[in-house]
N, C-alpha and C positions, 0 to 999 in steps of 0.2 A: 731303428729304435729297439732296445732292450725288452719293449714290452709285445715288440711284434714278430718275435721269434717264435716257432714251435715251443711246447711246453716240456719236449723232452732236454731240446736244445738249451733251454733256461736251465730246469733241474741239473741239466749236466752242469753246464758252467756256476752256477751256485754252489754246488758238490763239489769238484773241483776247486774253487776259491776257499772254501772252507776246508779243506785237506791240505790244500797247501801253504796257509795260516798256521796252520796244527802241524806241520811238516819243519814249521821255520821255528817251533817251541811258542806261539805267542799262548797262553792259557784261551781255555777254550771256550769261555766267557764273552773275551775278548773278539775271538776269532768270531763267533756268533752274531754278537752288535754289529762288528765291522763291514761282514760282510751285509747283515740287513739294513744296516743306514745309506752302503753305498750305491745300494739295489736300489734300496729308496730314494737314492739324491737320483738312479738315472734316470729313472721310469717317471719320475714328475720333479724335485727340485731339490735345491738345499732348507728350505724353509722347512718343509714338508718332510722331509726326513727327519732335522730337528726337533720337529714338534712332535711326531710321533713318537719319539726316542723319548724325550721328555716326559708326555705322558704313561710311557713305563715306567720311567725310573721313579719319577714323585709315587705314582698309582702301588707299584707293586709292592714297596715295605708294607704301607696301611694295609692291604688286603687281609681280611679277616680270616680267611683259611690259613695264610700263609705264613700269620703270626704264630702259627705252631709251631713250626720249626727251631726258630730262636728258643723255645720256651723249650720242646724237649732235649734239644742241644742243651741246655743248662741242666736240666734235669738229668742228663748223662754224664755231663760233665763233676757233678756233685757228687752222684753215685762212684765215678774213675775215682777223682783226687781222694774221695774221704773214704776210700778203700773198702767200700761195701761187696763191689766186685770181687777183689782178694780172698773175703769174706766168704762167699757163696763158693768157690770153685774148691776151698779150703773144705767144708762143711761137708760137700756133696763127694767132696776125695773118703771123706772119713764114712758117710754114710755109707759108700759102695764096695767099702774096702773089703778084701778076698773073694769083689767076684771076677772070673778072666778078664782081662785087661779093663779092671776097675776105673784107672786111672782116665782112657781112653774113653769111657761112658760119665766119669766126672765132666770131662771137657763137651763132650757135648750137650749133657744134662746143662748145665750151666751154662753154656752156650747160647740152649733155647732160652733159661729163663730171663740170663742179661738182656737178650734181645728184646723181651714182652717188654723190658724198664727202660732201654733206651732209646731201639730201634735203629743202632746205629752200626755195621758192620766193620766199618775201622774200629769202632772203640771197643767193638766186643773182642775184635783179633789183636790191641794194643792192650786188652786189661786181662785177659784170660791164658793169651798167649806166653808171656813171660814165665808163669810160674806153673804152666801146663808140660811147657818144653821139660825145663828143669828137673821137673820132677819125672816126667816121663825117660830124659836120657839118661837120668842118675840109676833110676831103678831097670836097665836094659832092654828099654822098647827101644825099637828101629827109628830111626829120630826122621827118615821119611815117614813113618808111622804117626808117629808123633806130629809130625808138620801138618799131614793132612786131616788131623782130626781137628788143630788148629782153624785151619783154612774154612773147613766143612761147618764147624758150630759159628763160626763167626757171620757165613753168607747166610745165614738165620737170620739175622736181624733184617733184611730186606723184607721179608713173606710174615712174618710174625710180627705183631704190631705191638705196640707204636711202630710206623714205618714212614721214616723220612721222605722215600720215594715214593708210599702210598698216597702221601701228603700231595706229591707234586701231578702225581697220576690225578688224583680227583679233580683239582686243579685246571690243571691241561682238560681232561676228557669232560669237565661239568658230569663227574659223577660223586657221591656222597660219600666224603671219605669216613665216615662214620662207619656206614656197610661197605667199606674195602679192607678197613682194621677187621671187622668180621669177620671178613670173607677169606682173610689170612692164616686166621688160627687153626682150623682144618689139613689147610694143605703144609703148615709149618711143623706143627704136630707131626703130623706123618712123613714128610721129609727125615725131621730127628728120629723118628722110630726104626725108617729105614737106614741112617749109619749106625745107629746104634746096635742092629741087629747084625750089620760089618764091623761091627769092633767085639761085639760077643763071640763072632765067630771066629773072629782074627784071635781073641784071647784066648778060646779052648783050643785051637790048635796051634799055638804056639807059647804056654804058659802052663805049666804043668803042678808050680808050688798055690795052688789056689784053694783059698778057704771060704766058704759064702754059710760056714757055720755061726755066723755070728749072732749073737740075742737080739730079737729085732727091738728092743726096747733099747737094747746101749746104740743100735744105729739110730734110734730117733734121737735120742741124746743128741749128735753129734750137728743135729739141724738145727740147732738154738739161736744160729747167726744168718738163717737164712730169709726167716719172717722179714729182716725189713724191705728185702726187695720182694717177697709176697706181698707186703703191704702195698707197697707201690702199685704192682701190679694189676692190684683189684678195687684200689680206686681209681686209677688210670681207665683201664678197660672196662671194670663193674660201674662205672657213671657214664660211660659209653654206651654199653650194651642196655644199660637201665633206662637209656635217655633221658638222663639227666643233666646233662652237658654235652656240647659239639666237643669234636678233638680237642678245638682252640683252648676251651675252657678245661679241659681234661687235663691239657700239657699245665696249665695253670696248677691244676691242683697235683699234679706232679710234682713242681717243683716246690710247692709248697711244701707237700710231706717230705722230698728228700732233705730241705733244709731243716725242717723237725729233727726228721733221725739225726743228719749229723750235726744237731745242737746234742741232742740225747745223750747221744756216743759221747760227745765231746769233742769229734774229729772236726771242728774248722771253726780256724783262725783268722786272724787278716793276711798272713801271707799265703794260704789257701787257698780263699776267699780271691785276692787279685788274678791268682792264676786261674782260677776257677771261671773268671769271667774275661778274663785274656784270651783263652781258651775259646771260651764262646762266641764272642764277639769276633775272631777268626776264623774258625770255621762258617758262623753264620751270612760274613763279609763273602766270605767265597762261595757260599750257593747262593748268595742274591743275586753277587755279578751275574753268574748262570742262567739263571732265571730270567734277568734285566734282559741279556744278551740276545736270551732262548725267544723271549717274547720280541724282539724286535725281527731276528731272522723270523719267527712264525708268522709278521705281519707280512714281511716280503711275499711270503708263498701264498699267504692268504691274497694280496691283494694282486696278486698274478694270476690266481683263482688255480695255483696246481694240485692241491690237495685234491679235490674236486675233480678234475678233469684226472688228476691217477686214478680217481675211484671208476669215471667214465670208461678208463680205458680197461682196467681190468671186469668192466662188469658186458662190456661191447665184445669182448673178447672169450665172451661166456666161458669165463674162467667158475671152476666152482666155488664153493666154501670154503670148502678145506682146502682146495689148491691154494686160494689166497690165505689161508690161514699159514700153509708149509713158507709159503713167500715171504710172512711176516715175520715171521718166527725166525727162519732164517737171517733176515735183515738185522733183529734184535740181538742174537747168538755172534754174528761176523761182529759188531759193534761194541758188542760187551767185552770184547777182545781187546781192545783201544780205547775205548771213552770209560768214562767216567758216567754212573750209573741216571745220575739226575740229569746231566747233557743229553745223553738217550732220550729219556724221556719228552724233554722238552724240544727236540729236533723233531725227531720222529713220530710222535704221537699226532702231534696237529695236522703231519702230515698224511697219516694214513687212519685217522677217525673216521671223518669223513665213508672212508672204504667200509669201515667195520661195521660202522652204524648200519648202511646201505645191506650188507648182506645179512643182518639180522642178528650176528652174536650179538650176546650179552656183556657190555661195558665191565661190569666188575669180574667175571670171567676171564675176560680177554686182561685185563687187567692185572691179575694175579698169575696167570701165564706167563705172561710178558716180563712180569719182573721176575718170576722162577727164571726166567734165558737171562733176563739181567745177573742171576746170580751166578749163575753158572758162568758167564764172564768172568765176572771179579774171581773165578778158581782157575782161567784159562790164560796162558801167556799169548802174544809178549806182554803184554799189560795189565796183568790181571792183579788187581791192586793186592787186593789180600795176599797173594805169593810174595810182592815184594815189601809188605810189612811181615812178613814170620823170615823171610830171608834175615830182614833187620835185627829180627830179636834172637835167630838162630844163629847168628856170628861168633860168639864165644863159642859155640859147640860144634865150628865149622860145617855146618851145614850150607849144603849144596844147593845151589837154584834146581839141578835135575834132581836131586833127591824130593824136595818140596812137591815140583809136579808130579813125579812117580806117585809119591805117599798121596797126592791128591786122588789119583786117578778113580779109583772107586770110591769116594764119595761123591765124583761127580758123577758115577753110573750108578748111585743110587737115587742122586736128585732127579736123574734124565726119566728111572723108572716111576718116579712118582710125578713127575711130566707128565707122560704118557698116559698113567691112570687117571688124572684129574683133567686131561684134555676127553678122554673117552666116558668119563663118568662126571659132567658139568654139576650135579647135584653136590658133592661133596663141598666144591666152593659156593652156593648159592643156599645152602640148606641154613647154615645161621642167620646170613643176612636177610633171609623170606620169613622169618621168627622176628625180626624187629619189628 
């Protein structure tokens, strides 16, 4: 019997089943359900795996947490199509203009703030990236220069909230994702401070026609199209942090103001409008399957009890803290290499709670860690999503897949060094959220 095997012997061949699903191209939604419903037909029946599969699938749309998701996907989607995005990177080009690679501190600046509005790391590197490139290879930056400024503001949208996978983290771990949007803004912040202080330095030494004389009153000028995603931003997160709404009702009134503005503006119509929710409705189809999937593989483990028994074995083996923390972390960094950021999550987390909880870190900590290594994925090949959307957008400019990862490489050793500091200094992620 299947259930009477070692626990290592299980994990392996679970692991294995699901690699080699993911090996044969099925999506990894898929690959997840399959392999948890056939765990569950062995270990007790077909009924019984049925019914459990089932009650995911009806349970998991209604969940009230997880109706954010849909809701800030729309909210993102509004802001892309009705060109409010374009809008900000435009504004913040103008506002930075003659300081060393101004252009390069545009793209991140706007980077962070698309992220606070949508929380979505495709759509910040699909709406920012087009007309960042452009402008950057017209005016003679290094277009791997260019690519990985691209790459670097985009993995923003993971740690700076609204955040889709904060959404799925609280989820998963039964922690508040209220104080995990919090608990982002800190380490998001400071991640952008730190490329941006590699592209100030990238500019003065290799840009020498630079003018930062400019009247600071004509640079405010140039911010006059950037309030509506301020707007956004501070009823979003300011009903948040105010407690005046959960996420859920937050993403709500999200998307209610973005449909404001672009009534305001006058940017959407009905053929905007369909796409706009063609749009969402896709995207949102493909993180439920995930989710659906996620939750019936995390039942298999759960009811095999191996979560559990890994935490026994690493706590029997009086492993330390931080050993098991370098363990995790690593787990997280190899995967963010191949998966896709919400599959992470929902694989691995159930798996190794359990562990975390046990040795005493703090859930929202460990939380915004975890997704800092998930981001750093999405910059790392072979799979690192974001390299191969700026691949996409950098074709007309033939730009190279090895140019991308070069131009990446230091802003992934600046996200590593604020890794580092926010693993050694816990208070910097826990300090707003101990204010709510």
């Amino acid at each position: 019997m299947f259930s009477d095997l070692n626990f290592f012997l299980q994990l392996f061949i679970i692991i294995t089943s699901l690699l080699s699903l993911l090996l044969i191209g099925l999506p990894i939604g898929f690959c997840m359900g399959t392999v948890g419903f056939v765990g569950l037909y062995l270990i007790a029946d077909f009924q019984f795996a049925l019914n459990s599969f089932s009650i995911f699938l009806t349970s998991t749309p209604m969940n009230f947490t997880l109706i954010a998701i849909p809701l800030f996907t729309l909210m993102a989607q509004i802001i892309i199509f009705c060109e409010f995005g374009k809008d900000l990177y435009t504004s913040l080009e103008r506002f930075l203009y003659g300081i060393p690679a101004s252009l390069g501190l545009a793209t991140i600046t706007s980077g962070s703030v698309f992220a606070a509005s949508t929380g979505s790391s495709v759509a910040s590197c699909a709406t920012i990236g087009p007309i960042a490139i452009k402008e950057m290879v017209q005016r003679g930056y290094k277009k791997s220069f260019a690519a990985g400024c691209v790459a670097g503001a985009g993995g923003l949208a993971i740690v700076i909230p609204p955040s889709v996978p904060f959404i799925i983290y609280g989820f998963i771990a039964e922690v508040s994702v209220s104080k995990l949007f919090i608990a982002g803004i800190i380490p998001g912040l400071l991640m952008a401070l730190a490329m941006s202080i590699y592209v100030l330095y990238y500019g003065i030494n290799n840009f020498d026609n630079y003018d930062s004389k400019i009247p600071f009153r004509e640079r405010i000028g140039y911010l006059k199209n950037v309030w509506p995603i301020l707007f956004l931003i501070i009823i979003v997160l300011g009903s948040i942090y105010g407690g005046i709404t959960t996420p859920t009702e937050a993403a709500a009134v999200g998307v209610l103001g973005s449909l404001f503005l672009s009534i305001i503006y006058k940017r959407l119509n009905p053929s905007i409008l369909k796409k706009i929710l063609i749009k969402t409705s896709t995207t949102t189809c493909f993180i439920f399957v995930i989710i659906i999937g996620a939750l019936t593989f995390g039942f298999l483990m759960s009811y095999l009890r191996i979560p559990v028994q890994l935490a026994d074995y690493f706590l029997n083996n009086k492993m330390s803290s931080w050993e098991i923390l370098i363990i995790i972390n690593i787990i997280f960094f190899f995967l963010g290499m191949f998966m896709e950021s919400s599959a992470i999550l929902l694989v691995v987390i159930p798996l190794l709670m359990p562990t975390i909880r046990t040795i005493g870190f703090d859930p929202l900590w460990i939380g915004v860690i975890l997704l800092i290594n998930i981001e750093l994925g999405l910059l790392t090949p072979p799979v690192g999503m974001n390299l191969y959307i700026i691949k996409g957008i950098g074709k007309e400019y033939n730009l190279k897949f090895n140019e991308i990862v070069r131009g990446t490489i230091p802003f992934i050793f600046a996200q590593i060094l604020i890794w580092i500091i926010l693993i050694l200094f816990p208070d910097l992620v826990l300090f707003l959220p101990n204010l709510m």
